[in-house]
BAZAMI-631897 format. One record per residue (C-alpha): x, y, z. Coordinates in nm, 4 decimals. Layout:
BEGIN
c1; c2; c3
X; Y; Z
...
***
This chain:
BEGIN
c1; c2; c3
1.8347; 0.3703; -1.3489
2.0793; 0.5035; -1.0599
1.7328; 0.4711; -0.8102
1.6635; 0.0915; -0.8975
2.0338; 0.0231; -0.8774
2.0282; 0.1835; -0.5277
1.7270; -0.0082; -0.4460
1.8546; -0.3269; -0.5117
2.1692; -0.2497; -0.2845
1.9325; -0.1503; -0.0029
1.7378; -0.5139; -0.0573
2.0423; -0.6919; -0.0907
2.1790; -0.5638; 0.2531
1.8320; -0.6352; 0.3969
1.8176; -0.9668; 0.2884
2.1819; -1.0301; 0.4146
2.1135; -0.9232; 0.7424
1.7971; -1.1307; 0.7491
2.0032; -1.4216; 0.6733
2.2350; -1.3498; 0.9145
1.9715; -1.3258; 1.1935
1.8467; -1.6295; 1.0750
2.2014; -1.8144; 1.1288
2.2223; -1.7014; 1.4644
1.9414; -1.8565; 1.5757
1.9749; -2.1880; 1.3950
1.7697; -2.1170; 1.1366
1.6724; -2.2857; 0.8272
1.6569; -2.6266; 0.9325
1.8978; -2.8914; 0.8083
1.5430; -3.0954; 0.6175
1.4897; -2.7470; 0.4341
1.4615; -2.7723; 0.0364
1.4436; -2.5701; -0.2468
1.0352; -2.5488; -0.2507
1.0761; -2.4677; 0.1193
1.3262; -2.1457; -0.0237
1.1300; -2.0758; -0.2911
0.7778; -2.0791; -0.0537
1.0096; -1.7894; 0.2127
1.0771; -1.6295; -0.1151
0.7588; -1.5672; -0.2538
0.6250; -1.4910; 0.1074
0.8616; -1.2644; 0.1864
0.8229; -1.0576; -0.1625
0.4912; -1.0457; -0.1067
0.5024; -0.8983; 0.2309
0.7552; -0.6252; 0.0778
0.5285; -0.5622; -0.1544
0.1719; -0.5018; 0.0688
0.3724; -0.2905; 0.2990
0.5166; -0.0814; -0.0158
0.1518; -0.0443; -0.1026
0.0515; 0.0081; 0.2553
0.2921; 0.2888; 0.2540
0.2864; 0.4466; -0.0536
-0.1348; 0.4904; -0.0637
-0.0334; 0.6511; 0.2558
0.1203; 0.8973; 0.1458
-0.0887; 0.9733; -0.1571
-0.4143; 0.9663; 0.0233
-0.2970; 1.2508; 0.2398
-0.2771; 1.4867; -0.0270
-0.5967; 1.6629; 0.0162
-0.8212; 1.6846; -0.2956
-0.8032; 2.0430; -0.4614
-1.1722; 2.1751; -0.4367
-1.3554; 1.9079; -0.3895
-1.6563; 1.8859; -0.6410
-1.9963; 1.6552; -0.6537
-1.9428; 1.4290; -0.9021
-2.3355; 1.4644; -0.9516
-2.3748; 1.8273; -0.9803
-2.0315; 2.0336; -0.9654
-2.1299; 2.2006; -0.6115
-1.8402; 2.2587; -0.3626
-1.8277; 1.9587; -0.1169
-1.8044; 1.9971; 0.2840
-1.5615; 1.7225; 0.4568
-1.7885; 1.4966; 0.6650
-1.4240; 1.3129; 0.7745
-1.2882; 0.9416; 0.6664
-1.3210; 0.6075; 0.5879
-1.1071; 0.3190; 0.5671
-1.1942; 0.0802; 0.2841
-0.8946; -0.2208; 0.1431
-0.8039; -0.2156; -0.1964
-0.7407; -0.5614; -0.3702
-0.4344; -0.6101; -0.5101
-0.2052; -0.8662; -0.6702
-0.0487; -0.9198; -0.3767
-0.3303; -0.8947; -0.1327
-0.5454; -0.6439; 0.0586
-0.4200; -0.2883; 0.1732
-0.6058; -0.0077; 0.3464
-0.6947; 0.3041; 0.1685
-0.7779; 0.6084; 0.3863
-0.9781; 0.8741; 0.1791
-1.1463; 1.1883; 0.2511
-1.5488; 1.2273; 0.2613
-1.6774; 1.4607; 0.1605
-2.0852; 1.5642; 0.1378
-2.2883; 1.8154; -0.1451
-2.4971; 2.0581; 0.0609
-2.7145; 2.0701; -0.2735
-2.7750; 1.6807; -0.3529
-2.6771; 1.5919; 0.0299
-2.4999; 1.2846; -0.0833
-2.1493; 1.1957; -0.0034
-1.8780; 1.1164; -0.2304
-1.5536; 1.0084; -0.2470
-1.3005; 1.1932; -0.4801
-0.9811; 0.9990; -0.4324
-1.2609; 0.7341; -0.5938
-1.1192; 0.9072; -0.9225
-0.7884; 0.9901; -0.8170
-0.7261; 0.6461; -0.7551
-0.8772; 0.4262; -1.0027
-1.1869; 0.2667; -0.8358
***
């Protein structure tokens, strides 16, 4: 409870100082409405919430996988390097940087933040 309460006093600053800067430069414009408010709103949550994404899968993909195992038949993987893929979500498209790997035995690559991550 304490971390979303701190949260929201980080966002609230943000948003004040974005407001501010917005003053200073004569920004919003006298014809502005509430749809044109609630459209910056919507926008701007969104874009907080792709780059918290963007971020975050960051982070977790660069945990390397513990013992990386074919999914086919068990055998230790060898890292072959990495590839960039974009994972859909409700608020749009965000890269996902994962580890691939390649089974001497079956000499087929595979993916194994495929299972870490959900896909």
């Amino acid at each position: 409870m304490a971390r979303n309460k701190l949260v929201e006093e980080r966002v609230k600053a943000l948003v004040a100082e974005l407001l501010a800067e917005e003053e200073a430069e004569g920004l919003p414009s006298k014809g502005e409405n509430i749809n044109d408010i609630e459209e910056a709103m919507v926008r701007i949550g969104d874009m907080v919430a792709r780059e918290f994404g963007v971020q975050k899968l960051a982070a977790y993909m660069s945990r390397p996988p513990e013992d990386p195992q074919c999914p086919r038949c068990g055998h230790a993987g060898e890292h072959q390097g990495e590839r960039t893929r974009h994972a859909i979500t409700r608020r749009g498209e965000v890269p996902l940087t994962e580890a691939k790997y390649r089974c001497p035995k079956c000499r087929r690559l595979f993916f194994p933040s495929d299972r870490r991550v959900g896909t």
